[in-house]
MDAnalysis code that builds the backbone (N, CA, C; Angstrom):
import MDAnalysis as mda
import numpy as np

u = mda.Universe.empty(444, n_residues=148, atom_resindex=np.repeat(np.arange(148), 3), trajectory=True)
u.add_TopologyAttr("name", ["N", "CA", "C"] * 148)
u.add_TopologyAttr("resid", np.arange(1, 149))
u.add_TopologyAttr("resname", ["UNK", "UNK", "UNK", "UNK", "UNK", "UNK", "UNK", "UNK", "UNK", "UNK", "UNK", "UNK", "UNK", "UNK", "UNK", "UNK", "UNK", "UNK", "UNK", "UNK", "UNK", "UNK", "UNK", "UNK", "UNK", "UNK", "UNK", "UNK", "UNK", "UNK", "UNK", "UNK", "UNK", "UNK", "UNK", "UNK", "UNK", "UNK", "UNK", "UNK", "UNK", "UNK", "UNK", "UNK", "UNK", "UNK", "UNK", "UNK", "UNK", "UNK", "UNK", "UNK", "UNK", "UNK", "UNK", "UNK", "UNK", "UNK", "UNK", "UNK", "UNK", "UNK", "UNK", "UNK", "UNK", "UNK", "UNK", "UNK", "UNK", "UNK", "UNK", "UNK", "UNK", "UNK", "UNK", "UNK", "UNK", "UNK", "UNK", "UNK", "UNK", "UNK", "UNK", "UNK", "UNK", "UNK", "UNK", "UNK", "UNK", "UNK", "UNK", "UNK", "UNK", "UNK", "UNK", "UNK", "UNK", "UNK", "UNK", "UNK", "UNK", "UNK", "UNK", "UNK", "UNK", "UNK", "UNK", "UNK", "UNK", "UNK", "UNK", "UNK", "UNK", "UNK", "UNK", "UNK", "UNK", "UNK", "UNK", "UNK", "UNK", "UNK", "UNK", "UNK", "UNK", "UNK", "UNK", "UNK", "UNK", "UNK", "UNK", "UNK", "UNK", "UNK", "UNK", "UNK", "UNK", "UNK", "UNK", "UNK", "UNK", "UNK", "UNK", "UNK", "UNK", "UNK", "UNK", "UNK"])
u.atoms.positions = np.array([
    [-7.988, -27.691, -0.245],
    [-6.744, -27.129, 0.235],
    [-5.769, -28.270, 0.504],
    [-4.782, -28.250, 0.577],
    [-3.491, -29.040, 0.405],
    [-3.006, -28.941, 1.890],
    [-3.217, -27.855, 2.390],
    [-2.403, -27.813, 3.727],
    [-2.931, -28.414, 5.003],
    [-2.819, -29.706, 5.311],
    [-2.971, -30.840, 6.338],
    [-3.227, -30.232, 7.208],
    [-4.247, -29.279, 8.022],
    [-3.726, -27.974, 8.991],
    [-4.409, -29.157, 10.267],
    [-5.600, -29.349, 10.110],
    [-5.851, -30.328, 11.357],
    [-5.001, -31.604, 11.777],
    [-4.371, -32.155, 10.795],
    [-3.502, -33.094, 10.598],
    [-2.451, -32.759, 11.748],
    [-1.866, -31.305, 11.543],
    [-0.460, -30.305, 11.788],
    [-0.842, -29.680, 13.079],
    [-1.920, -29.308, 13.428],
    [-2.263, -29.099, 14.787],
    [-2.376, -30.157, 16.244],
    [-2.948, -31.286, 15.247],
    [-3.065, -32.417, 16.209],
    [-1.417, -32.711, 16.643],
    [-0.539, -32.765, 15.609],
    [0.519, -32.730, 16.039],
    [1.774, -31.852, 16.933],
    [1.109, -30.807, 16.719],
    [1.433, -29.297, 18.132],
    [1.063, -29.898, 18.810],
    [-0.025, -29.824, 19.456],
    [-0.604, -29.651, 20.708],
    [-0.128, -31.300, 21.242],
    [0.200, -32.657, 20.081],
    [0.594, -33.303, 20.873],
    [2.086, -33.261, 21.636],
    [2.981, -32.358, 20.642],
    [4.306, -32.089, 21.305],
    [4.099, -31.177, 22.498],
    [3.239, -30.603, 22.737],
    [3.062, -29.745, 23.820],
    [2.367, -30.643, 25.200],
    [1.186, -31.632, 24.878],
    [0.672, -32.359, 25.554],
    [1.326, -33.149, 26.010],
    [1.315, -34.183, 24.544],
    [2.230, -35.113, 24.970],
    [0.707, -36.059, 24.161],
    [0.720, -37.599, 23.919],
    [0.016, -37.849, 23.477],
    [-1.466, -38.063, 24.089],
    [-2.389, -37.726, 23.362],
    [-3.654, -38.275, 24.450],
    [-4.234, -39.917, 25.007],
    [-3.661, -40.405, 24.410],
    [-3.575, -41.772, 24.891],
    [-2.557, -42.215, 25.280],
    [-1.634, -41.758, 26.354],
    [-0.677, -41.742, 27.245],
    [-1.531, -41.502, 28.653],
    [-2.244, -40.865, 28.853],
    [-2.909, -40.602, 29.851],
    [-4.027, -40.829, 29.847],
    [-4.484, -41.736, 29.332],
    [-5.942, -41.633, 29.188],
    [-6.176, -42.418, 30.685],
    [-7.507, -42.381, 31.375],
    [-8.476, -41.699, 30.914],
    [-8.483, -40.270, 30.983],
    [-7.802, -40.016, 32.322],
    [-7.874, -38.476, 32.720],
    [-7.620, -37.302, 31.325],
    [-6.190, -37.665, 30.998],
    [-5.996, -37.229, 29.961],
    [-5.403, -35.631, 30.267],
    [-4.406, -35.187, 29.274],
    [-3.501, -33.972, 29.733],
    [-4.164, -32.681, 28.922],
    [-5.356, -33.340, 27.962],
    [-5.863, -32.597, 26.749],
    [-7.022, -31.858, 27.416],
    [-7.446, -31.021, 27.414],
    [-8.314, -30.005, 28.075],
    [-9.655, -31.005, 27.076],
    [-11.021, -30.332, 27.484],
    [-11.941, -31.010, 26.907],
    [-12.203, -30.147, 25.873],
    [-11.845, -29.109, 25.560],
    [-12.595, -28.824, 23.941],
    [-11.882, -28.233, 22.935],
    [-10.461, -29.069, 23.439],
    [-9.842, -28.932, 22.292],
    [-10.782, -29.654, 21.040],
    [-10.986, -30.581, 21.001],
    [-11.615, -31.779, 20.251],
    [-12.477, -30.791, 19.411],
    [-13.223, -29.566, 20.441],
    [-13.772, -28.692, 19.616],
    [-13.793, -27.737, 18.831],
    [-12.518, -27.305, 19.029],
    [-11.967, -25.973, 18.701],
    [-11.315, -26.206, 17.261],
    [-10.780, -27.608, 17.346],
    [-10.167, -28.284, 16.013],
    [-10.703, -27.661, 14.636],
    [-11.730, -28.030, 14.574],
    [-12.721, -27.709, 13.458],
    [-12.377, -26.060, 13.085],
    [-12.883, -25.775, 14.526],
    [-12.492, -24.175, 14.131],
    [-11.499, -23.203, 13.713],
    [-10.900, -23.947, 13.845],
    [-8.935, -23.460, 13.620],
    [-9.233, -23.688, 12.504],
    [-9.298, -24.821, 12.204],
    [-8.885, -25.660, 10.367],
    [-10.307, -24.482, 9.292],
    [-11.210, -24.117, 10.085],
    [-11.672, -22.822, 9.195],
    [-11.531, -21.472, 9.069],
    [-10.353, -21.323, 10.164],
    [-9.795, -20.004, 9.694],
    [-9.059, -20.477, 8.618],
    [-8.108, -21.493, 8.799],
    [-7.152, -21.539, 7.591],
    [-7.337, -22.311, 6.200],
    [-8.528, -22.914, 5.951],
    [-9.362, -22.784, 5.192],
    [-9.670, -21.789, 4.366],
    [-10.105, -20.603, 5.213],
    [-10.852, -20.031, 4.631],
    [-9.540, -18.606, 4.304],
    [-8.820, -18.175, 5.053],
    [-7.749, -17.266, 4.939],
    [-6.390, -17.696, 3.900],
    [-6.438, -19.021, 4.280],
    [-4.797, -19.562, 3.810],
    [-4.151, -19.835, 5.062],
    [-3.082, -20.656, 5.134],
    [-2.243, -20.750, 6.176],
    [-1.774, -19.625, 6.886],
    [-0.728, -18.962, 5.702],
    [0.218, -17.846, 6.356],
    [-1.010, -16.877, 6.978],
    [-1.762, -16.380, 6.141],
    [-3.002, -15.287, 6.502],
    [-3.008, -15.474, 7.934],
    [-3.641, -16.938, 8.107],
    [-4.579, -17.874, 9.297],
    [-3.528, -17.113, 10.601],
    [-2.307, -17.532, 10.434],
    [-1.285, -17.513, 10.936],
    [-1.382, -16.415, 11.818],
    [-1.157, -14.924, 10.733],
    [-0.972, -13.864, 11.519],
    [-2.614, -13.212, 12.450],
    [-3.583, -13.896, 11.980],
    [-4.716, -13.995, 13.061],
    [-4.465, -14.867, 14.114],
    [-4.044, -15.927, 13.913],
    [-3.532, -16.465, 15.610],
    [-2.767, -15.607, 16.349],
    [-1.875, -15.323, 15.605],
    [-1.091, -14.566, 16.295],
    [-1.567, -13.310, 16.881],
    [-2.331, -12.670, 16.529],
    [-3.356, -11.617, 16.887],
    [-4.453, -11.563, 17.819],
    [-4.906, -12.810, 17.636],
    [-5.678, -13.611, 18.905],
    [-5.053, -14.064, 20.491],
    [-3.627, -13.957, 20.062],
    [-2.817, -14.349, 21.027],
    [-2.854, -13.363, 21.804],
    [-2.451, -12.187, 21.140],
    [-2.232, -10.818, 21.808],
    [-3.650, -10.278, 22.124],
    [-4.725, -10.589, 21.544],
    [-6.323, -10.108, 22.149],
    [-7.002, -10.998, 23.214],
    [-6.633, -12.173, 23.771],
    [-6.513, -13.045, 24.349],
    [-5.588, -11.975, 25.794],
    [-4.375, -11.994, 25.642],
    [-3.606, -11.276, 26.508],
    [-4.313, -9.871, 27.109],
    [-5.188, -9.320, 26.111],
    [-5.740, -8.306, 26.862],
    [-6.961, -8.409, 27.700],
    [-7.288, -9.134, 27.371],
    [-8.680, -9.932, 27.953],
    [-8.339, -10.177, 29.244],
    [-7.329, -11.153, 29.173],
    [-6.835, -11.836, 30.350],
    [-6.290, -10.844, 31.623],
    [-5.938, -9.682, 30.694],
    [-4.946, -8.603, 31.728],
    [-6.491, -7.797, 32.524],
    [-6.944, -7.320, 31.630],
    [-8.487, -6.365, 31.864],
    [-9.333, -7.636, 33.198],
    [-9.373, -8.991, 33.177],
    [-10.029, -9.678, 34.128],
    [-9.071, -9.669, 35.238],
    [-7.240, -10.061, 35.479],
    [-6.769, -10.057, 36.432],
    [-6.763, -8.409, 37.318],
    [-6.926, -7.334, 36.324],
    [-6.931, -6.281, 36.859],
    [-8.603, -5.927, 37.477],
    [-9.005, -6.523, 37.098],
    [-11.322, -6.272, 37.414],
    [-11.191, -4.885, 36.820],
    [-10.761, -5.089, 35.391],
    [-11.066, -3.369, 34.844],
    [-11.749, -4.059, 33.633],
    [-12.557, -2.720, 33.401],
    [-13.293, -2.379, 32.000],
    [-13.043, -3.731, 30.612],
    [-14.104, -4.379, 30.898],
    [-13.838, -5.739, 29.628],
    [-14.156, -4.979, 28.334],
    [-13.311, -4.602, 27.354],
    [-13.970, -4.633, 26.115],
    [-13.941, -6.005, 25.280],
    [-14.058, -6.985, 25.533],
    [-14.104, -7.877, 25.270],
    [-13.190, -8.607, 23.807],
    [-13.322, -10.192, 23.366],
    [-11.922, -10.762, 22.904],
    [-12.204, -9.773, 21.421],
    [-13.020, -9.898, 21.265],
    [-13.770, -9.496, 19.551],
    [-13.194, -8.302, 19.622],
    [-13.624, -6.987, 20.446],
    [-13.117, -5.840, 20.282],
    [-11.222, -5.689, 20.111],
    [-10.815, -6.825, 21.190],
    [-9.040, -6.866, 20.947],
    [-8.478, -7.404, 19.731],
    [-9.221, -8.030, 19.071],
    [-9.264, -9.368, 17.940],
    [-9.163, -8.240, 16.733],
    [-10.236, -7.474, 16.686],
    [-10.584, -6.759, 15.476],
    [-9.198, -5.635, 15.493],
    [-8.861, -4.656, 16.896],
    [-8.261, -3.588, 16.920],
    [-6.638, -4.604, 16.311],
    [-6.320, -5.458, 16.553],
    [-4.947, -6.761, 16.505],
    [-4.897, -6.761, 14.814],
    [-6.136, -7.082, 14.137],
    [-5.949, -7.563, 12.778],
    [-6.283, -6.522, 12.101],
    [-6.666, -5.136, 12.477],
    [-6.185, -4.314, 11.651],
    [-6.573, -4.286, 10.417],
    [-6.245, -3.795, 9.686],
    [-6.709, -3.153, 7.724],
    [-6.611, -4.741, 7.305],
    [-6.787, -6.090, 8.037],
    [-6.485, -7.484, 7.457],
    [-8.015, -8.117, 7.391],
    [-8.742, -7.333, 7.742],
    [-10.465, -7.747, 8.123],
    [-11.065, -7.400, 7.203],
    [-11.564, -7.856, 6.156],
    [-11.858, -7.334, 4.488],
    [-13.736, -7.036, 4.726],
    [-14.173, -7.358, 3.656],
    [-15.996, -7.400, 4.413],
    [-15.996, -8.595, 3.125],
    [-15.153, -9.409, 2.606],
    [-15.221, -10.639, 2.278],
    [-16.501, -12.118, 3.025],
    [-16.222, -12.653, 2.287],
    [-17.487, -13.910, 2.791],
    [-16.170, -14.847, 3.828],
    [-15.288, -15.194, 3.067],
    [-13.921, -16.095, 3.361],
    [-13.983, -15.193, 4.879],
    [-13.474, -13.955, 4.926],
    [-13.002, -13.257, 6.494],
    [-14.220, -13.422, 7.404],
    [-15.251, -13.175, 6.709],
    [-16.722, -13.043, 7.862],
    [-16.897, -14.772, 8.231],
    [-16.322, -16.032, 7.449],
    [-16.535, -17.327, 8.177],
    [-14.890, -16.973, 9.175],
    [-14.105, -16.904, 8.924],
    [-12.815, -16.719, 9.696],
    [-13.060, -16.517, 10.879],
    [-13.493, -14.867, 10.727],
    [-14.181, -14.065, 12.017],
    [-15.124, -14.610, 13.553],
    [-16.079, -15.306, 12.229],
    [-16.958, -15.810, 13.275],
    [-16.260, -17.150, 13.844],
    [-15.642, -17.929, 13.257],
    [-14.929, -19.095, 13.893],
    [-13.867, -18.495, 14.877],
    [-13.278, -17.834, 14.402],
    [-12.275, -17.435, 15.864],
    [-13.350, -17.209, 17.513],
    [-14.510, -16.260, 16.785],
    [-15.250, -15.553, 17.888],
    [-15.386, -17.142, 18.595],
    [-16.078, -18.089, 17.775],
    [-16.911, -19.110, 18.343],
    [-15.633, -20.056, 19.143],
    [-14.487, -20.415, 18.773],
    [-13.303, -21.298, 18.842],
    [-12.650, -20.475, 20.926],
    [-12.874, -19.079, 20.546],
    [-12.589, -18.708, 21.937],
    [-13.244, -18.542, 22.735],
    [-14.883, -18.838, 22.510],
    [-15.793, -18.943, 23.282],
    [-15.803, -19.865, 24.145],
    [-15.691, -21.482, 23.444],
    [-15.223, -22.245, 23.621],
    [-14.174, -22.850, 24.369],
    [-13.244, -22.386, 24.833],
    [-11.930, -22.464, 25.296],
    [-11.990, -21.452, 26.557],
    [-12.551, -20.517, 26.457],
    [-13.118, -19.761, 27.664],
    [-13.732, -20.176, 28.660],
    [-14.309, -21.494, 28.152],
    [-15.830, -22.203, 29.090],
    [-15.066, -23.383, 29.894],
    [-13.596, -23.422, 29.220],
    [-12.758, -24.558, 29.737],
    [-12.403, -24.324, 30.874],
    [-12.264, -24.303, 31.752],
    [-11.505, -23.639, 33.062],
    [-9.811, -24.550, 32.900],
    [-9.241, -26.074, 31.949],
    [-8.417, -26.429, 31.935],
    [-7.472, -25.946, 30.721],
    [-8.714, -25.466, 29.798],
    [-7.756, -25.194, 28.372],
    [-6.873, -23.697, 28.609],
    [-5.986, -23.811, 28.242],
    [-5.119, -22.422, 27.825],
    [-4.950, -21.817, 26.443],
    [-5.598, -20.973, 26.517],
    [-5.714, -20.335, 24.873],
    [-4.813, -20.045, 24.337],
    [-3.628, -19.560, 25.282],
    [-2.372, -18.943, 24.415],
    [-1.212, -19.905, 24.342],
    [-1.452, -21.651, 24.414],
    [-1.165, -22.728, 24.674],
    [-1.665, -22.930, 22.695],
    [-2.933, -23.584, 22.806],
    [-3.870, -23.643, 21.513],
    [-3.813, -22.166, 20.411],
    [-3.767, -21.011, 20.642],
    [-3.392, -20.139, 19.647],
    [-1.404, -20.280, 18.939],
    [-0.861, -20.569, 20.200],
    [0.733, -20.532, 19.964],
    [0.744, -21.894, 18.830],
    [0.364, -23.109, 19.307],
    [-0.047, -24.064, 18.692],
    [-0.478, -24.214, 17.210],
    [-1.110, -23.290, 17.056],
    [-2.326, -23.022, 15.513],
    [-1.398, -22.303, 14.585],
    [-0.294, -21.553, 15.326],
    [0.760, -20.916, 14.935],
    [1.877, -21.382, 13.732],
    [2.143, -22.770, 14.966],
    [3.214, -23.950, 14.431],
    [2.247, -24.743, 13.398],
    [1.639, -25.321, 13.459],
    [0.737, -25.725, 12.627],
    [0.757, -25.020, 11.208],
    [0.284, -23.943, 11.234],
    [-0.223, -23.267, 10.065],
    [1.438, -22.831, 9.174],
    [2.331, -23.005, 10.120],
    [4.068, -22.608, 9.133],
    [4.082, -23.972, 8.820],
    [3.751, -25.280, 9.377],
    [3.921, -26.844, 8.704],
    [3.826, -26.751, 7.044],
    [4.718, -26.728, 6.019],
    [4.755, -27.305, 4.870],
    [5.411, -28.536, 4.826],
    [4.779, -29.706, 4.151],
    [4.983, -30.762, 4.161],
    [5.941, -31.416, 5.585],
    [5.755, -31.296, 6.628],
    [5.969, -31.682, 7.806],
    [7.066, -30.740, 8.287],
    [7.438, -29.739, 7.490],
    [8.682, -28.408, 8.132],
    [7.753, -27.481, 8.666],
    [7.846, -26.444, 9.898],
    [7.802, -25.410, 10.027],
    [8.284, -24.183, 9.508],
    [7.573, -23.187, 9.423],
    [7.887, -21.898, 8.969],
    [8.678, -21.321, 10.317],
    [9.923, -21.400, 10.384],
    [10.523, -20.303, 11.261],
    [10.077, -18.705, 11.255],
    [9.573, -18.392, 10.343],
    [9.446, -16.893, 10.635],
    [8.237, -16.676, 11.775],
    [7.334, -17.805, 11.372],
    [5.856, -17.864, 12.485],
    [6.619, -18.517, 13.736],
    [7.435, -19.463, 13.762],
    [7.934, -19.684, 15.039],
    [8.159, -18.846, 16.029],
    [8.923, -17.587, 15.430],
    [9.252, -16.560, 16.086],
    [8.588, -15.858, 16.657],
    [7.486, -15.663, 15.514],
    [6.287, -14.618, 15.689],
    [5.512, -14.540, 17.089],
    [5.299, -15.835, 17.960],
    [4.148, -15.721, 19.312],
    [5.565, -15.749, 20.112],
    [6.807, -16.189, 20.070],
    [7.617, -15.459, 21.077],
    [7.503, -14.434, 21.346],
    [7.741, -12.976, 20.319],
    [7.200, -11.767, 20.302],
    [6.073, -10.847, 20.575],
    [5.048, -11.881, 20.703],
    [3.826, -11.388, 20.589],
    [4.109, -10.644, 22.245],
])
């Protein structure tokens, strides 16, 4: 694939951070981002950018329900169940969607266990990233997690 996506993420999250060796040791970078990296770069791998895209963006909003269902102590149907109802007729029974799938599941597992990371920080992020052609953003995805 052509599209630099880990390259393009490292560079979000540093405009959002700020660099990680500016602060080191403490550092402004949650600890698993480092991990989650991988996992991003195989949704869009495996989907395409734009695809990748509108699953972040979907994650954003299944993420949001998660988050609402714990501040309220109501009924968890958990991220997977918000994830799947979000992406809609876009979930094929493909090999490419079932690695996607499971990397999102595993990438927010991950980020869950963080008590510093913010998911809808790192999903908004994966966003900008994935509109990066040759170092431009896609404005239409820019827009897109404002809305969400």
């Amino acid at each position: 694939m052509t599209h630099n996506f880990g390259l393009y993420l490292t560079l979000e999250l540093g405009d959002y951070y700020g660099s990680p060796s500016d602060s080191w040791p403490a550092g402004s970078w949650s600890a698993s981002t480092e991990h989650v990296i991988p996992f991003f770069t195989i949704v869009v791998n495996e989907l395409g950018a734009d695809r990748a895209a509108h699953w972040f963006i979907a994650a954003e909003k299944a993420h949001k329900h998660v988050a609402a269902a714990d501040q309220a102590r109501d009924h968890q149907f958990g991220f997977a169940a918000h994830l799947n109802t979000e992406i809609g007729d876009d979930r094929e029974p493909s090999l490419p969607c079932a690695a996607a799938w499971e990397a999102m599941k595993a990438l927010y597992e991950l980020v869950r266990r963080d008590a510093a990371a913010d998911p809808s920080v790192l999903f908004n992020c994966a966003v900008l990233a994935s509109g990066r052609k040759s170092g431009r953003t896609d404005q239409r995805l820019v827009a897109a997690p404002a809305s969400a």
